[in-house]
Each structure stands twice: as C-alpha cells, then as structure tokens.
VORO-421607 format. One line per field, with one value per residue: x, y, z of N, C-alpha, C, O, CB in turn. Coordinates in Angstrom, 1 decimal. Atoms other than C-alpha are relative to their C-alpha. Glycine has a CB too. Layout:
# VORO-421607
n.xx: X;... $
n.yy: Y;... $
n.zz: Z;... $
ca.xx: X;... $
ca.yy: Y;... $
ca.zz: Z;... $
c.xx: X;... $
c.yy: Y;... $
c.zz: Z;... $
o.xx: X;... $
o.yy: Y;... $
o.zz: Z;... $
cb.xx: X;... $
cb.yy: Y;... $
cb.zz: Z;... $
This chain:
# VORO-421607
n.xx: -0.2;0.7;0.2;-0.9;0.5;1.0;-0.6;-0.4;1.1;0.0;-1.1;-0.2;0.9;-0.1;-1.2;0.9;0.4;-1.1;-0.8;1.5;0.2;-1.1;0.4;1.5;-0.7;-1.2;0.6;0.6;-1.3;0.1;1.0;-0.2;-1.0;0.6;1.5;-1.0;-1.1;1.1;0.2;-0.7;0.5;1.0;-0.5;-1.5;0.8;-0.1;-0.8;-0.8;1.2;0.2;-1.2;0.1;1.1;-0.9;-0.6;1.1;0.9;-0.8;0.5;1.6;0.2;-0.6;0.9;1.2;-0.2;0.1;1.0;0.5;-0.7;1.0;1.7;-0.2;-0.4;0.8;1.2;-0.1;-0.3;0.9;-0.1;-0.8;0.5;1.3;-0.4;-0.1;1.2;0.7;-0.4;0.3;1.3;0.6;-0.5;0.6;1.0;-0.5;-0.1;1.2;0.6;-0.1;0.3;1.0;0.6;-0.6;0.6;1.6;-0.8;0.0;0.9;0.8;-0.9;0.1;1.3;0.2;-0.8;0.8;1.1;0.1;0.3;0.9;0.6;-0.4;0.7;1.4;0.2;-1.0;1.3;1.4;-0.6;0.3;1.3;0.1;-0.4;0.6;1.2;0.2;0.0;1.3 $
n.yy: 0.4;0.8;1.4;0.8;0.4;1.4;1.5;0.2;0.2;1.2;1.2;-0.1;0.9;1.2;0.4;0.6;1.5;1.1;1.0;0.6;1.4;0.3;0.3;1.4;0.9;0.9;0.8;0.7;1.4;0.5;0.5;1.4;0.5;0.2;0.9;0.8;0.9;0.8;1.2;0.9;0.4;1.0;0.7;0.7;0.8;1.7;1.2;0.7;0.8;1.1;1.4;1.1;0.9;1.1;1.3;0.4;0.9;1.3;0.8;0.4;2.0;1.0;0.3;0.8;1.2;1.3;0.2;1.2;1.4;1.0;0.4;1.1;1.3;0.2;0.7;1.5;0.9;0.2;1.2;1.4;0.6;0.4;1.3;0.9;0.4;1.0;1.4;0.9;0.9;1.1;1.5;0.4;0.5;1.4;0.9;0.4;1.3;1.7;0.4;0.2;1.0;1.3;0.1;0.7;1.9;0.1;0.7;1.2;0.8;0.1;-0.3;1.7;1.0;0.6;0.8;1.9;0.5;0.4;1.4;0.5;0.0;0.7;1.4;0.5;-0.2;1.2;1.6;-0.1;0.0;1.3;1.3;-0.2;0.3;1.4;0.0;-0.4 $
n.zz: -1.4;-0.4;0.4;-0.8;-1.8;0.0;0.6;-1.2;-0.6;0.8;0.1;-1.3;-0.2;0.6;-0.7;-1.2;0.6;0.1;-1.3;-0.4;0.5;-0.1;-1.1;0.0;0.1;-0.4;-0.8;1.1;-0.1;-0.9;-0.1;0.6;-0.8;-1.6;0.6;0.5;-1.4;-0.5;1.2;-0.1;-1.0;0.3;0.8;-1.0;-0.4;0.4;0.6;-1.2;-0.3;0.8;-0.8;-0.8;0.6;0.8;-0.6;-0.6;1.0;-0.2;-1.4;0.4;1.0;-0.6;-0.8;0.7;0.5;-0.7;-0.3;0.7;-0.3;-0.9;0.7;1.0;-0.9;-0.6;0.8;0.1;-1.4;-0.6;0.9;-0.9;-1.3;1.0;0.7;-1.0;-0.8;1.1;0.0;-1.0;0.4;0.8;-0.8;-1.5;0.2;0.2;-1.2;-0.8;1.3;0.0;-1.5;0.0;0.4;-0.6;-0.8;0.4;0.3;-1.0;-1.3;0.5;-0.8;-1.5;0.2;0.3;-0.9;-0.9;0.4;0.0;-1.3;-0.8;0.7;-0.2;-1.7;0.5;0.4;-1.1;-0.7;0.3;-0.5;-1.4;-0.4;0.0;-1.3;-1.2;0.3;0.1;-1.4;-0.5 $
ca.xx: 58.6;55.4;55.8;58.6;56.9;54.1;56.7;58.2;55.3;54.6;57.7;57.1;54.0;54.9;58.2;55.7;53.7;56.6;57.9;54.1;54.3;57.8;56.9;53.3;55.7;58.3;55.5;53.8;57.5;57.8;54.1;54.9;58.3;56.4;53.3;56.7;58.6;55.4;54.5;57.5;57.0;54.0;55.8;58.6;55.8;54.0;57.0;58.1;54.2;54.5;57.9;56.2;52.9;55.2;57.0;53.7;52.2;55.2;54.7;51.1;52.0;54.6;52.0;49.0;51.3;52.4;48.9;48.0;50.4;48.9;45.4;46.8;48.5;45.7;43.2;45.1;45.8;42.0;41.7;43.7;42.3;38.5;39.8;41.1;37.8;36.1;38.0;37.9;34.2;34.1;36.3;34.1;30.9;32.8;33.5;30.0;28.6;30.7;30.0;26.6;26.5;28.4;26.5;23.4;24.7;25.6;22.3;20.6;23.2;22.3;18.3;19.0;20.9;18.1;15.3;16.8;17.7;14.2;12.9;15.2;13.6;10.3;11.3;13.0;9.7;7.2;9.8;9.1;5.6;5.3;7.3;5.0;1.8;3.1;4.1;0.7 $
ca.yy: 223.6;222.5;219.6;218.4;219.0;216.4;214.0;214.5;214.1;210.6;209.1;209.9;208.2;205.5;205.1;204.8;202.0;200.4;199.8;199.3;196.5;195.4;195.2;193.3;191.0;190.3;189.5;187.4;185.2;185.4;183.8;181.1;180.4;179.9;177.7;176.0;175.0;174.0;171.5;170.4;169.5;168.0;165.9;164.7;163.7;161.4;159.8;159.1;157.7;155.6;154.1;152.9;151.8;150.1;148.2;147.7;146.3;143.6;142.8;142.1;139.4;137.9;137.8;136.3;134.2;132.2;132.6;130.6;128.2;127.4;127.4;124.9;122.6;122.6;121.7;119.0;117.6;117.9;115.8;113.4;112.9;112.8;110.0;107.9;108.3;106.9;104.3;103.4;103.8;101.6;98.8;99.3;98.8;95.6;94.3;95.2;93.0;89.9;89.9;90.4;87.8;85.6;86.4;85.3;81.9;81.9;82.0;79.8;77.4;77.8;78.1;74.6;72.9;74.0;73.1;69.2;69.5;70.1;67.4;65.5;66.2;65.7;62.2;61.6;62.9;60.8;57.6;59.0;59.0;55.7;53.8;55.7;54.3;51.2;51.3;52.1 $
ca.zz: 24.6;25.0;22.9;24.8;28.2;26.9;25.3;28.8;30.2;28.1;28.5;32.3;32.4;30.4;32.5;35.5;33.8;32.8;36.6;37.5;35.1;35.9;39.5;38.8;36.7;39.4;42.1;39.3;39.0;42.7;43.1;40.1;42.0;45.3;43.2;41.4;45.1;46.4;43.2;43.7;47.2;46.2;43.7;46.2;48.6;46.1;44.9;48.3;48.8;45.7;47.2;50.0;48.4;45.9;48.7;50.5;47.3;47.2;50.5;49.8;46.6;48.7;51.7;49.0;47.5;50.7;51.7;48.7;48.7;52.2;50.5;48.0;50.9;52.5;50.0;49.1;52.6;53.2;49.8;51.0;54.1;52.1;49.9;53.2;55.0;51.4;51.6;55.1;54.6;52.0;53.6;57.1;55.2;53.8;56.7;58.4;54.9;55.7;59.5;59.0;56.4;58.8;61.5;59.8;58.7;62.0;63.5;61.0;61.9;65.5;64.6;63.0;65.8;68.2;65.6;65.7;69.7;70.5;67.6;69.5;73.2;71.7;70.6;74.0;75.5;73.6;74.4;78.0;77.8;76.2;78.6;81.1;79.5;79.1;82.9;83.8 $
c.xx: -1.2;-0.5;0.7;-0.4;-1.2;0.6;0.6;-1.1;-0.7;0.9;-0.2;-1.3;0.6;1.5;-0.6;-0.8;0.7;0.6;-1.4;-0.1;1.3;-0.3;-1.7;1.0;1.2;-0.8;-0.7;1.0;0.1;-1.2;0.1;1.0;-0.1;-0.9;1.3;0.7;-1.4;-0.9;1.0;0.6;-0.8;1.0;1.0;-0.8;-0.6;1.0;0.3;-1.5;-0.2;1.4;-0.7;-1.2;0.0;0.5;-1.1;-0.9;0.8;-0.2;-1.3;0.1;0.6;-1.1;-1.2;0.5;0.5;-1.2;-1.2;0.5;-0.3;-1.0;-0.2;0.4;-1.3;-1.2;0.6;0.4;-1.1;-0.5;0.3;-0.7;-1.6;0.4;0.6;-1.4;-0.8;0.4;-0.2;-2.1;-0.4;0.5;-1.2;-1.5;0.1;0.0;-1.3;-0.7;0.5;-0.1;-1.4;-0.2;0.6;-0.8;-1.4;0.1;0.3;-1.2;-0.9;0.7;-0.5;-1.6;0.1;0.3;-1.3;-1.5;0.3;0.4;-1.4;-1.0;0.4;-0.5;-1.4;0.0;0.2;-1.7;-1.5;0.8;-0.6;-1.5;-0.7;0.1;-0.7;-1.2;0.4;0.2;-0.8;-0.7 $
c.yy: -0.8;-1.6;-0.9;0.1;-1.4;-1.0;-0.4;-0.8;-1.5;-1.2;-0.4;-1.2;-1.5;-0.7;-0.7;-1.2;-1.0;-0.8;-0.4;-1.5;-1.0;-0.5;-1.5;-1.3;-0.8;-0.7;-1.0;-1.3;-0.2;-1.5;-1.4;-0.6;-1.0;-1.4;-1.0;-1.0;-0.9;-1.3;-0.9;-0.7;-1.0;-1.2;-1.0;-1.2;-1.1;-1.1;-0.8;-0.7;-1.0;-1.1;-0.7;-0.7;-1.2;-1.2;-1.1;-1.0;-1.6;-0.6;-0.8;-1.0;-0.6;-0.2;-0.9;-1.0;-1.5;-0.3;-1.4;-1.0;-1.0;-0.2;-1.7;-1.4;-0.5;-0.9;-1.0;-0.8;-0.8;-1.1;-1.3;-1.0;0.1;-1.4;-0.9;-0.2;-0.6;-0.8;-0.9;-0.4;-1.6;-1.2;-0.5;-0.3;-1.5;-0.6;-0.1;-0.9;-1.2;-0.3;0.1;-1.3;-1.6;-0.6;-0.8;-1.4;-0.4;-0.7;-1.0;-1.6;-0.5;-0.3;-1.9;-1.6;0.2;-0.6;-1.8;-0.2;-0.2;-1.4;-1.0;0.1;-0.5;-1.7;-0.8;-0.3;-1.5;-1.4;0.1;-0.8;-1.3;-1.0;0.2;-0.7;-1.4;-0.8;-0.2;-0.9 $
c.zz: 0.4;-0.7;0.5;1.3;-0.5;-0.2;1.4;0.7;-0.4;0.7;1.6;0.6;-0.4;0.8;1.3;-0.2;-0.1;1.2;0.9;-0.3;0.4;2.1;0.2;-0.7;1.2;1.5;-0.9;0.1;0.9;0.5;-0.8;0.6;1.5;-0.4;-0.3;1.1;0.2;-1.1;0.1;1.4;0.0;-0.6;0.6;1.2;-0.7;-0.5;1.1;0.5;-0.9;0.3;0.5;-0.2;-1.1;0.7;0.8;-0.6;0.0;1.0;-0.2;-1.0;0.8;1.1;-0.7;-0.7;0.9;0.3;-0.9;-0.2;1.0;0.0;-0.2;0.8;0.5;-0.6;-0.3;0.7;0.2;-1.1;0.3;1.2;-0.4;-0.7;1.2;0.7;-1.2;0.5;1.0;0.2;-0.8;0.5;1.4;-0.6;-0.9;0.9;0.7;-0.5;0.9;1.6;0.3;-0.8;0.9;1.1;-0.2;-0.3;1.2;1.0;-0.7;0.3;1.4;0.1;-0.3;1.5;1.1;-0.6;0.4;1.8;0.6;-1.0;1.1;1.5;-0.1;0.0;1.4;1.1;-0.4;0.4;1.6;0.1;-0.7;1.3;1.1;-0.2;0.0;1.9;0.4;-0.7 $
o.xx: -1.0;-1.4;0.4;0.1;-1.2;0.1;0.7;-1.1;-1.5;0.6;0.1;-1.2;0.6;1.7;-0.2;-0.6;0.5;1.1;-1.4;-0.4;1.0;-0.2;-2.1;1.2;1.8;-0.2;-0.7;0.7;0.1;-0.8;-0.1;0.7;0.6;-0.9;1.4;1.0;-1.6;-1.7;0.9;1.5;-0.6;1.6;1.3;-0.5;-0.4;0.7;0.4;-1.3;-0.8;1.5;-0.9;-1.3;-0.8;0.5;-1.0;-1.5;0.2;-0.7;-1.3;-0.6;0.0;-1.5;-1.6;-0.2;0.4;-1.4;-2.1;-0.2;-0.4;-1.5;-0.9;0.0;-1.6;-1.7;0.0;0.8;-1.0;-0.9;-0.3;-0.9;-2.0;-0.1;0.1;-1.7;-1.5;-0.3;-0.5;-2.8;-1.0;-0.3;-1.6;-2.2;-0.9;-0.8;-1.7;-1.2;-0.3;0.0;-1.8;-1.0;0.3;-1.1;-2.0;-0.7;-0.1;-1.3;-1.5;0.1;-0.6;-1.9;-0.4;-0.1;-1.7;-2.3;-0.5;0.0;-1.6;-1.7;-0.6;-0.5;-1.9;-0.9;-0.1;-2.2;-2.2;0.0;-1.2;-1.8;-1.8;-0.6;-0.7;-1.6;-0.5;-0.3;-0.7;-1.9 $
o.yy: -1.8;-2.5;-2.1;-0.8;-2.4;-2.1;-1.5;-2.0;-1.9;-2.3;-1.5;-2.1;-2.4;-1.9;-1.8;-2.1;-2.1;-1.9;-1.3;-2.5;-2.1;-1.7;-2.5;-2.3;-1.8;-1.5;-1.9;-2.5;-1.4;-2.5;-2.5;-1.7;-1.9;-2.3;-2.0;-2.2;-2.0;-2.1;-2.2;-1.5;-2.2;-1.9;-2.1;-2.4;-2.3;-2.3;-2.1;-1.5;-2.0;-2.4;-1.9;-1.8;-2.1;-2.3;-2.4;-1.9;-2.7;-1.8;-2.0;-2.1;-1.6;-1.3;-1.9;-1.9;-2.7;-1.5;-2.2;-2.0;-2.2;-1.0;-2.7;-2.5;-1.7;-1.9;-2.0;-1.8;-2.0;-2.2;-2.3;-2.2;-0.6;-2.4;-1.9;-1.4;-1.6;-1.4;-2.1;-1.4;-2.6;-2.2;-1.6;-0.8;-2.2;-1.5;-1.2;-1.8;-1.9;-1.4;-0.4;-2.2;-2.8;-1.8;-1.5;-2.2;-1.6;-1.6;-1.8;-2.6;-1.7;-0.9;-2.9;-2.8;-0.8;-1.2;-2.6;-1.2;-1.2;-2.3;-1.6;-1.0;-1.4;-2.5;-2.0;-1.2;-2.3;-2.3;-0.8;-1.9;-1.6;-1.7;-0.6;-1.1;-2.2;-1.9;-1.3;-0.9 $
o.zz: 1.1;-0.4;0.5;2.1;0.1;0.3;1.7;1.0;0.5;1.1;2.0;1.4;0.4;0.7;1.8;0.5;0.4;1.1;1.8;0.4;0.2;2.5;0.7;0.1;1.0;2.1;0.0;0.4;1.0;1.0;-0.2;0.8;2.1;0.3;0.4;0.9;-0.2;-0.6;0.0;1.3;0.4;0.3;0.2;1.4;-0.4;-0.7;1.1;1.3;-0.5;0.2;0.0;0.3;-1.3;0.4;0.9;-0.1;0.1;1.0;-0.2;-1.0;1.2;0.8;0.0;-1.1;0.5;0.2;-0.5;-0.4;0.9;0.8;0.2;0.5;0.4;-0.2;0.0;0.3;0.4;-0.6;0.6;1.4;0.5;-0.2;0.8;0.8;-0.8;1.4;0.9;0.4;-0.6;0.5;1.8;0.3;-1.2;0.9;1.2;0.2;1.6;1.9;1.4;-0.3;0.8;1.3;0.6;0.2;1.3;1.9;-0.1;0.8;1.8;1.1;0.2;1.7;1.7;0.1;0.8;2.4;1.4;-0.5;1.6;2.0;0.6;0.5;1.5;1.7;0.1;0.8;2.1;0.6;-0.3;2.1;2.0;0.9;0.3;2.4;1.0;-0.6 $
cb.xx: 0.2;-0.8;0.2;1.3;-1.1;-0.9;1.3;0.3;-0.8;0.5;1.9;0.0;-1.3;0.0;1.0;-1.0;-0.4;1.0;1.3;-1.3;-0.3;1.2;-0.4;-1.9;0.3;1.6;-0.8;0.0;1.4;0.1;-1.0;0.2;0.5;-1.2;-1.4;1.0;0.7;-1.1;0.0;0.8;-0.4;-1.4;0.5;1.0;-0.8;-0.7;1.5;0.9;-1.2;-0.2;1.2;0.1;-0.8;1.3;1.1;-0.5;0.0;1.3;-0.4;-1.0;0.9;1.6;-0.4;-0.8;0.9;0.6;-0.1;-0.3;1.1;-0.1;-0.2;1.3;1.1;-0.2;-0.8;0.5;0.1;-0.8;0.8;1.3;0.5;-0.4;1.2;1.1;-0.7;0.2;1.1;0.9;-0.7;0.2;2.0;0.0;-0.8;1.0;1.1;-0.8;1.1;1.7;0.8;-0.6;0.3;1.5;0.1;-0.7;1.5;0.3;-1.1;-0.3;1.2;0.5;-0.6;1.6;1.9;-0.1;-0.2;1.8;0.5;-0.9;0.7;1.1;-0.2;-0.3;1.0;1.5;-0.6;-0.5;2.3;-0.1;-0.6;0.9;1.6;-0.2;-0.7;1.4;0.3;-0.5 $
cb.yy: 1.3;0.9;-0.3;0.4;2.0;-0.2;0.1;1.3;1.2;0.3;0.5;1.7;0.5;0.3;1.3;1.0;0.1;0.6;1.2;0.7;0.1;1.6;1.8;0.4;0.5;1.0;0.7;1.0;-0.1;1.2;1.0;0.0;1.3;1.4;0.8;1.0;1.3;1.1;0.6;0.5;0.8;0.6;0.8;1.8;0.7;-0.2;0.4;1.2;0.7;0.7;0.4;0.4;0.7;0.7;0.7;1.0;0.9;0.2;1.1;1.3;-0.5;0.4;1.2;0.8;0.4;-0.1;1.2;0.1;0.2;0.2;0.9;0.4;0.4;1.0;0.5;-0.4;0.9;1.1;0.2;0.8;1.0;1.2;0.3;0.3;1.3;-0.1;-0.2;0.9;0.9;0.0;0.4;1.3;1.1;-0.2;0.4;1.0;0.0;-0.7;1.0;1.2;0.0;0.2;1.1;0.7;-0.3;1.1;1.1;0.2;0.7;1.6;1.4;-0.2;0.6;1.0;0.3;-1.2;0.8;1.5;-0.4;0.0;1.7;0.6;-0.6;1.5;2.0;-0.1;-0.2;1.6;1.4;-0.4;-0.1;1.5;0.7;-0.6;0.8;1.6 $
cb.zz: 0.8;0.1;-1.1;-0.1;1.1;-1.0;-1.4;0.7;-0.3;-1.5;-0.5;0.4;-0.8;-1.8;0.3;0.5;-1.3;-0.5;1.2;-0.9;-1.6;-0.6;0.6;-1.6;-1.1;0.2;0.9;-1.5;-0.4;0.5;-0.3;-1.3;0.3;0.6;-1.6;-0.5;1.8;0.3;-1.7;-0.6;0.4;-1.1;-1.0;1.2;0.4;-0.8;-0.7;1.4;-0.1;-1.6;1.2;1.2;-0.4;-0.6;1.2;0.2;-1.8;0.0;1.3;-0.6;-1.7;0.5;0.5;-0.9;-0.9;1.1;0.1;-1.0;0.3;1.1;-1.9;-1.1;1.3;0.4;-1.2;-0.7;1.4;0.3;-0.7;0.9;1.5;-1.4;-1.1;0.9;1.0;-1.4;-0.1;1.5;-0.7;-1.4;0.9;1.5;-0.6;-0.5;1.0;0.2;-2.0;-0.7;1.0;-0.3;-1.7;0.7;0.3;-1.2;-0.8;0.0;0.8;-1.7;0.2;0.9;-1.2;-1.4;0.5;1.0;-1.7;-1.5;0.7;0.5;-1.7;-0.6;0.8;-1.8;-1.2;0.7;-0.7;-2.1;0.0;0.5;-0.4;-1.0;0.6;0.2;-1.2;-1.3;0.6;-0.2 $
C-alpha cells in the first residue's frame, strides 16, 4: 500500500507539473501569437511605407528628369546666346576697325586740305604784302 500511496503520490506530482508546464506552455504560444500579430503589423506597416516611398521615389526621377532636361535647354540656349554676342562682338570691333580707319584717312585728308588752304593764304598774304610795299 505504501508503494502505491508514493506511486500515487508521483503520478500526482508529476500530473501537477505537467499542467504547470502545460499552462507555462500555453501562455508561452499566447505571448509568441501576440509577438507574431504584432510582427505582422509591423510588416504590413513597412510594406505600405515602401509603397509610398516607391511612388515618392518615381516622382522624384520624373521630377529630376524634367528638371534636367530644363538644365540641358537651358545651357544650350545660354550657348547660343554666348556664341551670338561673340559674333556680334567680333563684327562691332570690325566695324569700330573700318570706321576708325576711315575716320583717320578722313582727317589726314582734312589735315591736308587745310595744310594747302593756309599755304595758299600765306601766298595770298605775301601777294598782299608785296603789292603793299610796292604801294608804299
């Protein structure tokens, strides 16, 4: 009898252990269940953050790519309009050339015409001043 009151006594313990452990195991799966929803929460959140940082990102080439396109216009507008002001430089320092060299031919021209007017007052003068002396 008294081997069966211990084996009693065993199984009884060990029956109690058993729902000890049966109980720690089913808050244990509750707790991973809970950690499980909530991961998968998480998981739902970044997908739905990588949607929109996905769409956001598109946005952003399509935004950098007109933006460079209007880069590209631009620089070669400003090109453009660099290469006309060359040119018109270089034509307006042509033209300042042949209007200076005209101008200067110009005045030697004019430098000549009054070198032989006053030769020519001089001679007029000394005729004067003859016929004055011969007057006298």
């Amino acid at each position: 009898v008294a081997s069966l009151t211990a084996r009693l006594s065993d199984q009884t313990s060990n029956q109690d252990q058993l729902t000890t452990l049966c109980t720690d195991l089913k808050t244990k799966v509750r707790d991973l269940e809970t950690m499980l929803s909530s991961r998968e929460e998480d998981l739902k959140t970044l997908q739905q953050d990588n949607t929109r940082l996905s769409s956001h990102s598109k946005n952003l080439d399509v935004c950098f790519s007109s933006l460079k396109e209007e880069k590209d216009k631009i620089v070669e507008s400003l090109s453009q309009m660099i290469s006309e002001k060359d040119a018109l430089e270089r034509e307006h320092r042509v033209e300042l050339l042949e209007t200076k060299t005209r101008l200067e031919k110009e005045h030697s021209q004019n430098m000549e015409q009054i070198n032989l007017a006053m030769q020519q007052k001089m001679q007029v003068w000394q005729f004067q001043l003859i016929i004055n002396q011969n007057r006298y």
